[in-house]
mmCIF file as gemmi writes it, N, C-alpha and C atoms, coordinates in Angstrom:
data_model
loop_
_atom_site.group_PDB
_atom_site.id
_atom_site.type_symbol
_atom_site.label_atom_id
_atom_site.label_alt_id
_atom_site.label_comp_id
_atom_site.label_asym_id
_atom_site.label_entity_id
_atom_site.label_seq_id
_atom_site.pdbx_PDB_ins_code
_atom_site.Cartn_x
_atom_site.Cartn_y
_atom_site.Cartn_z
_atom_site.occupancy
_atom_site.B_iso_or_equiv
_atom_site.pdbx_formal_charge
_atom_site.auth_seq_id
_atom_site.auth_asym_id
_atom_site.pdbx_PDB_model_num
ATOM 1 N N . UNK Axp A 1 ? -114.41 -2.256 85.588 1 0 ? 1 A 1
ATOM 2 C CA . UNK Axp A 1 ? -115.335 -3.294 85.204 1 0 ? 1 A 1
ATOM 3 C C . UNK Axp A 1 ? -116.103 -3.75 86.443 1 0 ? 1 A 1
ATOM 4 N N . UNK Axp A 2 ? -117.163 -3.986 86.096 1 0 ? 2 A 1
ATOM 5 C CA . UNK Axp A 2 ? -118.142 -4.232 87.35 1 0 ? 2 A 1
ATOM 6 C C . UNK Axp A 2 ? -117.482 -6.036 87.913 1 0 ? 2 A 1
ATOM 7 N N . UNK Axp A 3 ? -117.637 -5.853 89.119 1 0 ? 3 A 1
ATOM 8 C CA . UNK Axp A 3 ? -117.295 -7.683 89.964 1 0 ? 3 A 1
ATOM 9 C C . UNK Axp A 3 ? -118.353 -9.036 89.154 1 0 ? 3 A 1
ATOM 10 N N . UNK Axp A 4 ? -119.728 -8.314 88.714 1 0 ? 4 A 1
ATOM 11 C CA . UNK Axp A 4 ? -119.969 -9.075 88.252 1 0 ? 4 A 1
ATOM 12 C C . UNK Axp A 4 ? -119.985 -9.61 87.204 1 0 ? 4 A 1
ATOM 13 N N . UNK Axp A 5 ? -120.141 -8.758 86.058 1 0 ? 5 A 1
ATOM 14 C CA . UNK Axp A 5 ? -119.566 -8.836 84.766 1 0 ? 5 A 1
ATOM 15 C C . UNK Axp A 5 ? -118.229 -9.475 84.719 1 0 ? 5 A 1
ATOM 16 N N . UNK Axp A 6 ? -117.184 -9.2 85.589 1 0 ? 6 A 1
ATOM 17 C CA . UNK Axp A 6 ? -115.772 -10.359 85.349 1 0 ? 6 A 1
ATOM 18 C C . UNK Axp A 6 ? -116.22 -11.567 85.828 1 0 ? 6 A 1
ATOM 19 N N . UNK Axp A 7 ? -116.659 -12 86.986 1 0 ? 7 A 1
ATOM 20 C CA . UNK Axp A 7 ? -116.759 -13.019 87.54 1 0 ? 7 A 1
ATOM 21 C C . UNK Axp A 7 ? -117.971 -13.516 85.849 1 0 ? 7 A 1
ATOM 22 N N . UNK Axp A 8 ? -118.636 -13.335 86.03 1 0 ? 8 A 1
ATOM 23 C CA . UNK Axp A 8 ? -119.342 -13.948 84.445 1 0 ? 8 A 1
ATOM 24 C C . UNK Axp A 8 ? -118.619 -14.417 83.095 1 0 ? 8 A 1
ATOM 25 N N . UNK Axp A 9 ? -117.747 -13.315 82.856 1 0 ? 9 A 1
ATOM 26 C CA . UNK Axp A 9 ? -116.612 -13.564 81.982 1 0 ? 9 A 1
ATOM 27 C C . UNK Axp A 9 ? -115.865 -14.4 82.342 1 0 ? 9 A 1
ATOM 28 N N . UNK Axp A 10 ? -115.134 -14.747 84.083 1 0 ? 10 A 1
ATOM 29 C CA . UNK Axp A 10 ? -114.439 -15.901 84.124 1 0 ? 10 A 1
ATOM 30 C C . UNK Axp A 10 ? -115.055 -17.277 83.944 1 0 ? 10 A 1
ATOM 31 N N . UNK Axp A 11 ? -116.249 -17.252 84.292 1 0 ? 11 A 1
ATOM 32 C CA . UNK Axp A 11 ? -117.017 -18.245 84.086 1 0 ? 11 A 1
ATOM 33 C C . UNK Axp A 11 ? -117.556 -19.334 83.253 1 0 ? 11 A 1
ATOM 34 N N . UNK Axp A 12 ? -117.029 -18.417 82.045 1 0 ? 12 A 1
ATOM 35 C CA . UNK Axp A 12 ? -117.083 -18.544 80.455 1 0 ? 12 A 1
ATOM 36 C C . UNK Axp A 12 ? -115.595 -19.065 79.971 1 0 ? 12 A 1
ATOM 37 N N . UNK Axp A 13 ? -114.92 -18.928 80.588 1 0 ? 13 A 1
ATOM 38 C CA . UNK Axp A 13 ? -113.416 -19.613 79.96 1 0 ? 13 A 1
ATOM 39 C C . UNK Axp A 13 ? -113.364 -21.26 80.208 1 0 ? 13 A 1
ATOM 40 N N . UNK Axp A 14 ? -112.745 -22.02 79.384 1 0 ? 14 A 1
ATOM 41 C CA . UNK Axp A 14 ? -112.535 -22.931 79.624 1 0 ? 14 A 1
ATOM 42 C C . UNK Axp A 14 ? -111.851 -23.017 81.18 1 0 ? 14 A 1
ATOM 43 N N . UNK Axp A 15 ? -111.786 -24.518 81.459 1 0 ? 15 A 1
ATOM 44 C CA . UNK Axp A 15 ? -111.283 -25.285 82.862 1 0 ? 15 A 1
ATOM 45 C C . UNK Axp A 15 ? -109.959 -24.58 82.31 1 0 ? 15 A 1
ATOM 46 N N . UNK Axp A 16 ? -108.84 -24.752 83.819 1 0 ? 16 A 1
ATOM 47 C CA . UNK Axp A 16 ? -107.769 -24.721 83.413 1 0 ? 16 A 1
ATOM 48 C C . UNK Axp A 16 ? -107.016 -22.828 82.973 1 0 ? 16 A 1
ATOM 49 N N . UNK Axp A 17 ? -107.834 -21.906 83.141 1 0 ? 17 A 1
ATOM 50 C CA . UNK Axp A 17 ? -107.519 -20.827 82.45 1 0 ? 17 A 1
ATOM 51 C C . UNK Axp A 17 ? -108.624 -19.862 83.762 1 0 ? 17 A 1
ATOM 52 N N . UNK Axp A 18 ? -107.123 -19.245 84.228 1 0 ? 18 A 1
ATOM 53 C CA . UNK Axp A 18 ? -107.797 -18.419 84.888 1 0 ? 18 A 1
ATOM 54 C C . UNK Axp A 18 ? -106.966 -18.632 86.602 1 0 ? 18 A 1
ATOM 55 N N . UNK Axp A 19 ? -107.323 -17.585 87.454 1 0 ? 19 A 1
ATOM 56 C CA . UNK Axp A 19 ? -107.42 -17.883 88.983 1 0 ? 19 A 1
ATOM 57 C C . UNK Axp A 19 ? -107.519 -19.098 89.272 1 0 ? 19 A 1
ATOM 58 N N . UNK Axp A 20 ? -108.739 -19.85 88.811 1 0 ? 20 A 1
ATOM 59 C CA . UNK Axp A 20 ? -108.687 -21.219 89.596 1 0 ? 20 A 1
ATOM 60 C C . UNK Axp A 20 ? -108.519 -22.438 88.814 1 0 ? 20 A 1
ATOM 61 N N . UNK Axp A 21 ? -107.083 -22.287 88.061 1 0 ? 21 A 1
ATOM 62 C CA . UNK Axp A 21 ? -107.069 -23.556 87.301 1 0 ? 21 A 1
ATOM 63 C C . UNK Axp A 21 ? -105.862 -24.384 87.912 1 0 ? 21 A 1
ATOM 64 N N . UNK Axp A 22 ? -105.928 -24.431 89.458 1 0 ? 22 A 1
ATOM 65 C CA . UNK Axp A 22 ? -105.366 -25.152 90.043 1 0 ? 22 A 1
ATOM 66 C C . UNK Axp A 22 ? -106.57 -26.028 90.49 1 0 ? 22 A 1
ATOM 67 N N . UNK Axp A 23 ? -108.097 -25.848 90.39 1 0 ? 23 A 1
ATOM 68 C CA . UNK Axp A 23 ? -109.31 -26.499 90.825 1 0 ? 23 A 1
ATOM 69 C C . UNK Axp A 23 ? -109.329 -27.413 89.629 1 0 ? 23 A 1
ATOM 70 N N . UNK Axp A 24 ? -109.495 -27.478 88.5 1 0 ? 24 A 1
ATOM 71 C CA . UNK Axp A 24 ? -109.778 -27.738 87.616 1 0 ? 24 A 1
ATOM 72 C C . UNK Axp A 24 ? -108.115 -28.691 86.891 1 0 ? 24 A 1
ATOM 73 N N . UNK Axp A 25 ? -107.325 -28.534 87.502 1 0 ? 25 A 1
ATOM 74 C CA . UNK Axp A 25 ? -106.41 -29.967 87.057 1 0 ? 25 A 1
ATOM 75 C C . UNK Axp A 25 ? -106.735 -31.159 87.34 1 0 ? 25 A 1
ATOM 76 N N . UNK Axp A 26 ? -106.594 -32.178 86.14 1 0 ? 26 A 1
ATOM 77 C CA . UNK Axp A 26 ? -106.635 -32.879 86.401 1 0 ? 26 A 1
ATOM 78 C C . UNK Axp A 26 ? -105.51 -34.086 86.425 1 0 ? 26 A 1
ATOM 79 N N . UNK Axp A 27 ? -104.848 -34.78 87.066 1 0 ? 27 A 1
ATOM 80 C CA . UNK Axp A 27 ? -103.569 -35.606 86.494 1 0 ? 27 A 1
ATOM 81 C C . UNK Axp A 27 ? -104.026 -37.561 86.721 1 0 ? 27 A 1
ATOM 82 N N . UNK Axp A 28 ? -102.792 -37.841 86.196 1 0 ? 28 A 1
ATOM 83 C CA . UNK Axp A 28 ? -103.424 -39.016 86.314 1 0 ? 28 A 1
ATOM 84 C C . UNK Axp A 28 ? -102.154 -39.538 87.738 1 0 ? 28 A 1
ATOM 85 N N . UNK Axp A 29 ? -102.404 -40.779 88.413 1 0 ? 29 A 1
ATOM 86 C CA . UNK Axp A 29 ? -101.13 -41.082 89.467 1 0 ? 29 A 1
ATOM 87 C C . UNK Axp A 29 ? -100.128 -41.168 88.531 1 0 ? 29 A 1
ATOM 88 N N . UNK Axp A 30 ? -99.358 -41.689 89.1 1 0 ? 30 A 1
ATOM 89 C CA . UNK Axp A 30 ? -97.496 -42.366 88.852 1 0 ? 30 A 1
ATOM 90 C C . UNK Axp A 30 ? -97.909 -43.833 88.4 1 0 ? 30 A 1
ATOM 91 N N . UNK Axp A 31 ? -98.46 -44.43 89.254 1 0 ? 31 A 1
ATOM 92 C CA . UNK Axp A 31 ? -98.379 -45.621 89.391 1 0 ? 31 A 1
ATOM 93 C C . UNK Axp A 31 ? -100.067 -45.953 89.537 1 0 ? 31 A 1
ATOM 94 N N . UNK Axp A 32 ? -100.047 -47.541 89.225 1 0 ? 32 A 1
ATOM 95 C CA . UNK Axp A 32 ? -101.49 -47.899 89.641 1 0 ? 32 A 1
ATOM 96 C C . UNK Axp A 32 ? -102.149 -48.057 90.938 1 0 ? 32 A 1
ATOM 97 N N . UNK Axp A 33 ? -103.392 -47.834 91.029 1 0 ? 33 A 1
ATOM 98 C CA . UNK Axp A 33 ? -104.055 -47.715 92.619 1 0 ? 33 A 1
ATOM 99 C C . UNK Axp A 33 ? -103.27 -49.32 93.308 1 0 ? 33 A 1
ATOM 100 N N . UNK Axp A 34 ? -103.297 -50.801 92.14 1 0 ? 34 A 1
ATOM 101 C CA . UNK Axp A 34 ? -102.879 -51.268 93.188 1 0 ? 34 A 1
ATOM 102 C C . UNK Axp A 34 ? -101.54 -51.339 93.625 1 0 ? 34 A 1
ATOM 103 N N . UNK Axp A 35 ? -100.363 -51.433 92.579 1 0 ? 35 A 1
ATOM 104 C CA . UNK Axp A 35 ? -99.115 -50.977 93.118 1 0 ? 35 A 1
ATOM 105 C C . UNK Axp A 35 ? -98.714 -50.175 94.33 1 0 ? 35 A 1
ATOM 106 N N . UNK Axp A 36 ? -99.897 -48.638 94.015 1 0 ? 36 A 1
ATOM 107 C CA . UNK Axp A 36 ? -99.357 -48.111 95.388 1 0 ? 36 A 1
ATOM 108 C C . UNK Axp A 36 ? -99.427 -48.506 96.376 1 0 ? 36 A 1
ATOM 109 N N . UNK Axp A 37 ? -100.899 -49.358 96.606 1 0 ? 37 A 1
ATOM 110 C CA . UNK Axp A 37 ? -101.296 -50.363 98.053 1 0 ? 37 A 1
ATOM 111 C C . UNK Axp A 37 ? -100.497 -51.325 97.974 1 0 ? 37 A 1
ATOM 112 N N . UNK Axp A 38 ? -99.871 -51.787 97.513 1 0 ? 38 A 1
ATOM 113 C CA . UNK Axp A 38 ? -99.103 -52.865 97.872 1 0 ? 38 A 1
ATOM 114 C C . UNK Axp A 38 ? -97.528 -52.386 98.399 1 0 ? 38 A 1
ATOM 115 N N . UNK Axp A 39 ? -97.439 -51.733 97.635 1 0 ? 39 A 1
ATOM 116 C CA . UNK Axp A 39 ? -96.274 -50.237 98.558 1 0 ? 39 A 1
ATOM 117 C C . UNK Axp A 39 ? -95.803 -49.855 99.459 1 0 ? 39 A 1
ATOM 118 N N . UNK Axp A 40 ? -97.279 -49.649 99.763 1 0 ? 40 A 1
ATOM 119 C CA . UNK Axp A 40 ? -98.07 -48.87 101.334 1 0 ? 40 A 1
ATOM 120 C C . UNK Axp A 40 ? -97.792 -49.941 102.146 1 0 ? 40 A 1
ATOM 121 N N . UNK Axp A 41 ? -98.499 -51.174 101.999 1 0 ? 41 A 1
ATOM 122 C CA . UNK Axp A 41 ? -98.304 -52.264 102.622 1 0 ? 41 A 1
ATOM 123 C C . UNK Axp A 41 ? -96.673 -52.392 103.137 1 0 ? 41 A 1
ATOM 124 N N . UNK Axp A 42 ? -96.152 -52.972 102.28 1 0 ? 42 A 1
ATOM 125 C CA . UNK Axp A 42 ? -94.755 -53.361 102.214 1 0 ? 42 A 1
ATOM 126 C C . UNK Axp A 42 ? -93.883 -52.464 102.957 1 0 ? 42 A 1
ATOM 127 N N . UNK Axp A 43 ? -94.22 -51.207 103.295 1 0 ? 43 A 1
ATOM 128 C CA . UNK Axp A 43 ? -93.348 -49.754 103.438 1 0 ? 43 A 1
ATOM 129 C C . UNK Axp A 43 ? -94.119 -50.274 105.348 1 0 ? 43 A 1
ATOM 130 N N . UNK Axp A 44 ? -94.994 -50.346 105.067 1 0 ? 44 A 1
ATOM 131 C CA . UNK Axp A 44 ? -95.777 -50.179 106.777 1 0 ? 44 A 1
ATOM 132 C C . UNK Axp A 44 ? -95.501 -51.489 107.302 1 0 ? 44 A 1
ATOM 133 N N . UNK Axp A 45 ? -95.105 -52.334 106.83 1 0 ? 45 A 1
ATOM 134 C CA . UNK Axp A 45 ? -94.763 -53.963 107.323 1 0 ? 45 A 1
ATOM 135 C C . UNK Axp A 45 ? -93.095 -53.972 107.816 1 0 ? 45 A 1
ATOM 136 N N . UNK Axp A 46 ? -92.511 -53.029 107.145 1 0 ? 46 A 1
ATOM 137 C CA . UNK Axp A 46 ? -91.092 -53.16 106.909 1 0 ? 46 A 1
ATOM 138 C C . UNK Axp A 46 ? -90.865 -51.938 108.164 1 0 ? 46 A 1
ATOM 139 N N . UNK Axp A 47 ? -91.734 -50.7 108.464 1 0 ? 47 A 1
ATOM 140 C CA . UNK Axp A 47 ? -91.783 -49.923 109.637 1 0 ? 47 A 1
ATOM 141 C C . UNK Axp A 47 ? -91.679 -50.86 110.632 1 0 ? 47 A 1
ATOM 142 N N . UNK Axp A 48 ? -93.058 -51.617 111.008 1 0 ? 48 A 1
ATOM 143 C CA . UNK Axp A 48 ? -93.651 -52.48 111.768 1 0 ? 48 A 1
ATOM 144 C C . UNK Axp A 48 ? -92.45 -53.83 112.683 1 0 ? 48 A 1
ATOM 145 N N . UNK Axp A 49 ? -92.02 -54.401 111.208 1 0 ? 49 A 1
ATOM 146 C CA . UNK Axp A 49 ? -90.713 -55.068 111.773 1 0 ? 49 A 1
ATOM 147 C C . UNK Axp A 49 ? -89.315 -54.383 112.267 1 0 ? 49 A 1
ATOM 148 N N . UNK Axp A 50 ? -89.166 -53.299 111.815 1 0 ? 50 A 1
ATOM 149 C CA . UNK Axp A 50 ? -87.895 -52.569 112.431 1 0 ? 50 A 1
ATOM 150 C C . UNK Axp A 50 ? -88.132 -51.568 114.026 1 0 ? 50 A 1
ATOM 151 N N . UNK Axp A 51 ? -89.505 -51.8 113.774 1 0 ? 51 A 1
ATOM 152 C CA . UNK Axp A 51 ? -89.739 -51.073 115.302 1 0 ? 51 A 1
ATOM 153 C C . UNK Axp A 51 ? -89.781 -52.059 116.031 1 0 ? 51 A 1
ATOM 154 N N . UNK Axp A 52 ? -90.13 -53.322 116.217 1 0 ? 52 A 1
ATOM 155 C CA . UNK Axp A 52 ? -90.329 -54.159 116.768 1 0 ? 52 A 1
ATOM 156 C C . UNK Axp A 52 ? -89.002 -54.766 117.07 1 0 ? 52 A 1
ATOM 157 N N . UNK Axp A 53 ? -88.174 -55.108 116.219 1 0 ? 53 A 1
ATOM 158 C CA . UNK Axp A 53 ? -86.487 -55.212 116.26 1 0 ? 53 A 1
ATOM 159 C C . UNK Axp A 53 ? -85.663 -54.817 116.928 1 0 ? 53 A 1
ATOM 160 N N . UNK Axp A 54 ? -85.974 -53.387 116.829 1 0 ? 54 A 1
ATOM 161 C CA . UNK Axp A 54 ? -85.385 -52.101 117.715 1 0 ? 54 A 1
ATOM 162 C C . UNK Axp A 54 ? -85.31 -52.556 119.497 1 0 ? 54 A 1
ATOM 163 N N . UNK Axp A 55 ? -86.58 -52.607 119.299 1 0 ? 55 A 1
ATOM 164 C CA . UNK Axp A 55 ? -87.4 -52.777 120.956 1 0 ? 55 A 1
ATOM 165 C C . UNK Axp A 55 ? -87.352 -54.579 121.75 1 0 ? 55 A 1
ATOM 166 N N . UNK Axp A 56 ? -86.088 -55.266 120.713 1 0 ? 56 A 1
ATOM 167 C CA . UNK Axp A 56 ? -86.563 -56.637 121.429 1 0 ? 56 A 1
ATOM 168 C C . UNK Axp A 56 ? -85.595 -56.774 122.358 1 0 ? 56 A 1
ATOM 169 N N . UNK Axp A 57 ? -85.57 -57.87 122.92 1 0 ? 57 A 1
ATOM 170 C CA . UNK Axp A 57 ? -84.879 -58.146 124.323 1 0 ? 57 A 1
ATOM 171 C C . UNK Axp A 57 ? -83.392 -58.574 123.067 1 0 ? 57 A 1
ATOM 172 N N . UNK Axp A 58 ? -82.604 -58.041 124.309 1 0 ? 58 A 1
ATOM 173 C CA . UNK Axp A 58 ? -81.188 -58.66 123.726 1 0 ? 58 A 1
ATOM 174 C C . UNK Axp A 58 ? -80.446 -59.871 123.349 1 0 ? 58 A 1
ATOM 175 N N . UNK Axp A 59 ? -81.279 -61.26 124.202 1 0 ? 59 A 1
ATOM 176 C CA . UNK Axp A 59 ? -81.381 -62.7 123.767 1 0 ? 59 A 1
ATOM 177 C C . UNK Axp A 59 ? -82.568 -63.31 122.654 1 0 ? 59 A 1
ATOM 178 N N . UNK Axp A 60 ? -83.746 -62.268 122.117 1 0 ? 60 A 1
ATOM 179 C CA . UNK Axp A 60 ? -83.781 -62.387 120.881 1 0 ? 60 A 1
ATOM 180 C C . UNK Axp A 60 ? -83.633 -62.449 119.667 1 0 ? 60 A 1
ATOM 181 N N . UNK Axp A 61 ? -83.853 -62.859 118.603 1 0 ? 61 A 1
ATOM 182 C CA . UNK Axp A 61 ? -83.091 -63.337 117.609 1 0 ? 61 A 1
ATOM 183 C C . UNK Axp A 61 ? -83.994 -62.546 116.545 1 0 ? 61 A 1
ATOM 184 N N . UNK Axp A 62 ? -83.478 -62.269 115.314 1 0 ? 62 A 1
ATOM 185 C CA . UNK Axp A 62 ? -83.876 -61.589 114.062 1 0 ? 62 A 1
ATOM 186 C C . UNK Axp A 62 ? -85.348 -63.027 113.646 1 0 ? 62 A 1
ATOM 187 N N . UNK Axp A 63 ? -85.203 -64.032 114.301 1 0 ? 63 A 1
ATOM 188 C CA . UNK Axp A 63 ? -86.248 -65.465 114.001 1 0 ? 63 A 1
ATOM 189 C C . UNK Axp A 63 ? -87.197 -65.056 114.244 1 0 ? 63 A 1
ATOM 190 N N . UNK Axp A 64 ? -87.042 -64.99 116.113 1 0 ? 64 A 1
ATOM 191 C CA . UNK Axp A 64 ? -87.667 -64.58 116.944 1 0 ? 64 A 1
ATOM 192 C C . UNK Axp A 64 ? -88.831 -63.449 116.972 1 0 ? 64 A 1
ATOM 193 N N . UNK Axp A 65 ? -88.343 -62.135 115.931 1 0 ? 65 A 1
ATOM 194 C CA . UNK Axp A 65 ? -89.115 -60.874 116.107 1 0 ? 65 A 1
ATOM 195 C C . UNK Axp A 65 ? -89.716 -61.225 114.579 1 0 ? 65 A 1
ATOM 196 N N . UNK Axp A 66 ? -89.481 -62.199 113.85 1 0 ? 66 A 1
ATOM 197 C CA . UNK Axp A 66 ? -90.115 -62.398 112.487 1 0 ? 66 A 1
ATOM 198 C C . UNK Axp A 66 ? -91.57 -63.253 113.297 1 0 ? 66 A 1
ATOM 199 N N . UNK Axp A 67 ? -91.15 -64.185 113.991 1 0 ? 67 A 1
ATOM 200 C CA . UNK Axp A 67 ? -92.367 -65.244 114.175 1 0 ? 67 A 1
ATOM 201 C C . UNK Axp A 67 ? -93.362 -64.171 115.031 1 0 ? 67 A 1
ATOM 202 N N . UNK Axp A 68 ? -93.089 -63.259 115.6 1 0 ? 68 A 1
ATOM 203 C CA . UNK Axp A 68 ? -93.974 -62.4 116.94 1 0 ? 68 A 1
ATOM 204 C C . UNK Axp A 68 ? -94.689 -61.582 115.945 1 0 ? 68 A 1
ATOM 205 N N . UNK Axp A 69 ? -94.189 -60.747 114.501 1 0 ? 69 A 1
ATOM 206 C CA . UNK Axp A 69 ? -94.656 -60.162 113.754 1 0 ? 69 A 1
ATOM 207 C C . UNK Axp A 69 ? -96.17 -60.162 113.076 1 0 ? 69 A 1
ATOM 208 N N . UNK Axp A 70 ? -95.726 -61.843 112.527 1 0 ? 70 A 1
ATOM 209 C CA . UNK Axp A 70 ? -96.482 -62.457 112.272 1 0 ? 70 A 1
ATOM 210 C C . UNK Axp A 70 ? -97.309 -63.408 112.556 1 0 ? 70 A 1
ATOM 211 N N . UNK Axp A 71 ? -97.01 -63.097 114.034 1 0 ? 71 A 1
ATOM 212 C CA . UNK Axp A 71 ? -98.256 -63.955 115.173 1 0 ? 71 A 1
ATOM 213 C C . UNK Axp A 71 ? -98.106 -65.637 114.913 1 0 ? 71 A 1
ATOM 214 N N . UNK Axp A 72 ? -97.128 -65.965 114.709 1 0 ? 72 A 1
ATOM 215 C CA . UNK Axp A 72 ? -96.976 -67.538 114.795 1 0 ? 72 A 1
ATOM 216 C C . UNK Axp A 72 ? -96.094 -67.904 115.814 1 0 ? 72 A 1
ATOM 217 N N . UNK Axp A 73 ? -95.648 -66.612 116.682 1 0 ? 73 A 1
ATOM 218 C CA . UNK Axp A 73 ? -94.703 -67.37 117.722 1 0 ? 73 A 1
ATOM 219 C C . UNK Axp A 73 ? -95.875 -67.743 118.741 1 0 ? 73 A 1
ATOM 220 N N . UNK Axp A 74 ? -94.794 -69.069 119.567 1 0 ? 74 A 1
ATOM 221 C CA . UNK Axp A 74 ? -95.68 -69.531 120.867 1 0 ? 74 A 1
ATOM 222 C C . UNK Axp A 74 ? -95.323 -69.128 122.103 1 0 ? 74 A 1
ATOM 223 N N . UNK Axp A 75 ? -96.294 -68.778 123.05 1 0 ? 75 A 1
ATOM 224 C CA . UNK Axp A 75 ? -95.58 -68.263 124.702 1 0 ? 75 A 1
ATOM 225 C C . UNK Axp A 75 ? -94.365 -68.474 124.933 1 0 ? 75 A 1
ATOM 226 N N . UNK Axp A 76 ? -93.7 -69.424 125.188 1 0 ? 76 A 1
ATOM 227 C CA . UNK Axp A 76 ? -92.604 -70.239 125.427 1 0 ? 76 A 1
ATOM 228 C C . UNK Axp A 76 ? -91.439 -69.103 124.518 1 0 ? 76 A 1
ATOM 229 N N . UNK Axp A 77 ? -91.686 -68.907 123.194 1 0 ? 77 A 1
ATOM 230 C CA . UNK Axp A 77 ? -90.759 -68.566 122.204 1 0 ? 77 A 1
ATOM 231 C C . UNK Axp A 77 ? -90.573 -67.107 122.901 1 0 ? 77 A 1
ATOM 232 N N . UNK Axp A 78 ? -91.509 -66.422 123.405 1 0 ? 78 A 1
ATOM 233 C CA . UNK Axp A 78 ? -91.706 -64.931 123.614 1 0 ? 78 A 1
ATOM 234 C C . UNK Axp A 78 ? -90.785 -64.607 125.187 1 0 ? 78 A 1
ATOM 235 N N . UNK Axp A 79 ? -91.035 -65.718 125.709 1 0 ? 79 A 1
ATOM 236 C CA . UNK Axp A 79 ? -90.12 -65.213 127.428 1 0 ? 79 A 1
ATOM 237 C C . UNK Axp A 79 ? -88.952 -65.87 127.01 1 0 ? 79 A 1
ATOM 238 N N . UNK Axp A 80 ? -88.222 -65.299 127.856 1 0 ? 80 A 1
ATOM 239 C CA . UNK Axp A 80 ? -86.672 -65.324 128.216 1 0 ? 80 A 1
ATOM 240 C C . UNK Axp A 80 ? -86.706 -66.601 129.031 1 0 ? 80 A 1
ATOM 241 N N . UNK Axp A 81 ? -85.666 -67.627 128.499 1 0 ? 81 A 1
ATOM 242 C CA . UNK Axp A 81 ? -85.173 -68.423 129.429 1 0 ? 81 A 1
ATOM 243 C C . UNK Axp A 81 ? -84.571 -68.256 130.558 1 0 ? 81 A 1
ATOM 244 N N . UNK Axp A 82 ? -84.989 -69.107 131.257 1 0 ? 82 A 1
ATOM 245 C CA . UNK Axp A 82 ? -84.232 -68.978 132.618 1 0 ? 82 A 1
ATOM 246 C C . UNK Axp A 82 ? -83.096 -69.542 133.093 1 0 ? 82 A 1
């Protein structure tokens, strides 16, 4: 069969049928666009605080790396007493 005559014939099949009906899927998500962002959020906030945790000085407190997180600690709160 000639290349072009098939390629014409594939052309003619519905989506979904054929070589490239991995192009032509369509699905819907799992979940809703905003669920997943809020997800995303929550998943990257919860990274964010455990890296930060990880990395604090040893006379800091679980308080301490919450208030720095969220930018409400004050100078004072951030250095080490002397």
């Amino acid at each position: 069969m000639d290349p072009q005559k098939a390629q014409a014939e594939a052309s003619k099949r519905p989506p979904g049928h054929g070589a490239t009906e991995v192009l032509h899927q369509k699905k819907s998500l799992p979940f809703s666009f905003t669920t997943m962002t809020i997800a995303g959020l929550l998943i990257t906030a919860a990274v964010g605080y455990s890296v930060l945790y990880v990395k604090k000085k040893p006379e800091a407190s679980a308080k301490d790396v919450t208030k720095v997180s969220v930018g409400v600690a004050k100078p004072e709160e951030t250095h080490p007493e002397n």
